[in-house]
C-alpha positions in Angstrom: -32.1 130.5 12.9 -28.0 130.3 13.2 -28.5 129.3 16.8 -30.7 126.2 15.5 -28.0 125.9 12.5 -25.5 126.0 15.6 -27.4 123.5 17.4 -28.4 121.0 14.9 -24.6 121.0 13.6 -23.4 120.6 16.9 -25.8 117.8 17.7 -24.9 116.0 14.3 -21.0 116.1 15.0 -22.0 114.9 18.9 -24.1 112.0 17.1 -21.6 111.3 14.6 -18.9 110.6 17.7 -21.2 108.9 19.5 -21.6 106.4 16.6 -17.8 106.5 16.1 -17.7 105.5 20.3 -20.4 103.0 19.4 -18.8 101.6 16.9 -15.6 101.3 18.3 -17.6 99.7 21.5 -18.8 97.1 19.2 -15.8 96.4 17.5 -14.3 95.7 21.3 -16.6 94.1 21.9 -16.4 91.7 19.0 -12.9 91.6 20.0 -13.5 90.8 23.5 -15.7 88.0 22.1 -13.4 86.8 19.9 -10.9 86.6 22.5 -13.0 84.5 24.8 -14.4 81.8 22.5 -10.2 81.4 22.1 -9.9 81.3 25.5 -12.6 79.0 26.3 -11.2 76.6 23.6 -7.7 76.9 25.0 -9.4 76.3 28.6 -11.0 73.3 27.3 -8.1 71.9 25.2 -6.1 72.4 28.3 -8.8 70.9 30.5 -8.3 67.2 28.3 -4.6 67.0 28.3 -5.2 67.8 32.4 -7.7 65.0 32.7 -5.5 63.1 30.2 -2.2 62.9 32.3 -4.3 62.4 35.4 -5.1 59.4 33.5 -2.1 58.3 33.0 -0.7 59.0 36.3 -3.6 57.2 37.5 -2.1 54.0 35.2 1.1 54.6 36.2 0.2 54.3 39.8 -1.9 51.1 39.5 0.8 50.0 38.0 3.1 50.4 40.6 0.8 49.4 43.1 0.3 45.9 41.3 4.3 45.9 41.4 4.5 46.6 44.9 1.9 43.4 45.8 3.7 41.3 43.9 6.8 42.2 45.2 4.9 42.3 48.8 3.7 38.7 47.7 7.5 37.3 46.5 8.6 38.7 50.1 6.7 36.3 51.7 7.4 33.3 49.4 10.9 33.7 49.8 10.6 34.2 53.6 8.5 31.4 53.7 10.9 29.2 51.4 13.9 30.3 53.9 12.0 29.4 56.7 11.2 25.9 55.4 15.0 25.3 54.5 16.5 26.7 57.3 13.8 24.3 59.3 15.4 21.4 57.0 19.0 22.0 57.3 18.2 22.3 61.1 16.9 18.8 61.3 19.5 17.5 58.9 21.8 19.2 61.6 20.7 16.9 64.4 20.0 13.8 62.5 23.8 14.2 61.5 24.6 15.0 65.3 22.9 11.8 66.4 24.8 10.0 63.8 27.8 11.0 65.2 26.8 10.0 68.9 25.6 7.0 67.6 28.8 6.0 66.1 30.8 7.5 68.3 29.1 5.2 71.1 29.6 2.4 68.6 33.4 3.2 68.8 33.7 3.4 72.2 31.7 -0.2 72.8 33.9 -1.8 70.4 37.3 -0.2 71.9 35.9 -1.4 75.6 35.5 2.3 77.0 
C-alpha cells in the first residue's frame, strides 16, 4: 500500500509540473501571440507608409518628367526662334550688302569710273 501511496504521490507531483509546463506553454504561447498580432500590425502600418512614399515618389517623378518635356519642348522653340532670326539677320545682311554695291556702283557712274 506505501508503494501505491509512493506512486500515486509521485504521479500527482509529475501531474502537477506537467500542468505548471502546460501552463507556462500557454502563457508563451499567449505571449508569442501577442507578439505577432503587434508584429503584423507594425508590418502592415509599415507596409502603408511603404506604398505611401512610393506614391509620392511616383508624383515626384511625373513631375519631373512633365518638367523635363517642357523644358524638352522650350529647347526647341528657342532653337527654332534662333534659327528663324539668325535666317533674318542673314537676309538683312545681303539686302544691306546689295545696298552697298548698288550705291557704291551709283558712285562710281556719277564720278565717271
Amino acid at each position: 500500500l506505501n508503494d501505491a501511496n509512493d506512486q500515486i504521490a509521485s504521479l500527482r507531483e509529475e501531474l502537477s509540473r506537467t500542468l505548471g509546463l502546460l501552463a507556462a506553454a500557454r502563457d508563451e504561447a499567449a505571449a508569442a501571440s501577442t507578439a505577432r498580432t503587434e508584429l503584423e500590425v507594425e508590418m502592415r502600418s509599415m507596409r502603408h507608409d511603404a506604398e505611401e512614399i512610393a506614391g509620392r515618389l511616383d508624383e515626384h517623378e511625373s513631375e519631373h518628367d512633365a518638367e523635363l518635356r517642357a523644358a524638352a519642348r522650350d529647347g526647341k522653340r528657342l532653337a527654332e526662334a534662333l534659327r528663324e532670326v539668325s535666317a533674318e539677320r542673314d537676309l538683312y545682311l545681303r539686302r544691306s550688302a546689295e545696298y552697298e554695291a548698288r550705291l557704291a556702283a551709283k558712285e562710281g557712274e556719277r564720278d565717271g569710273v
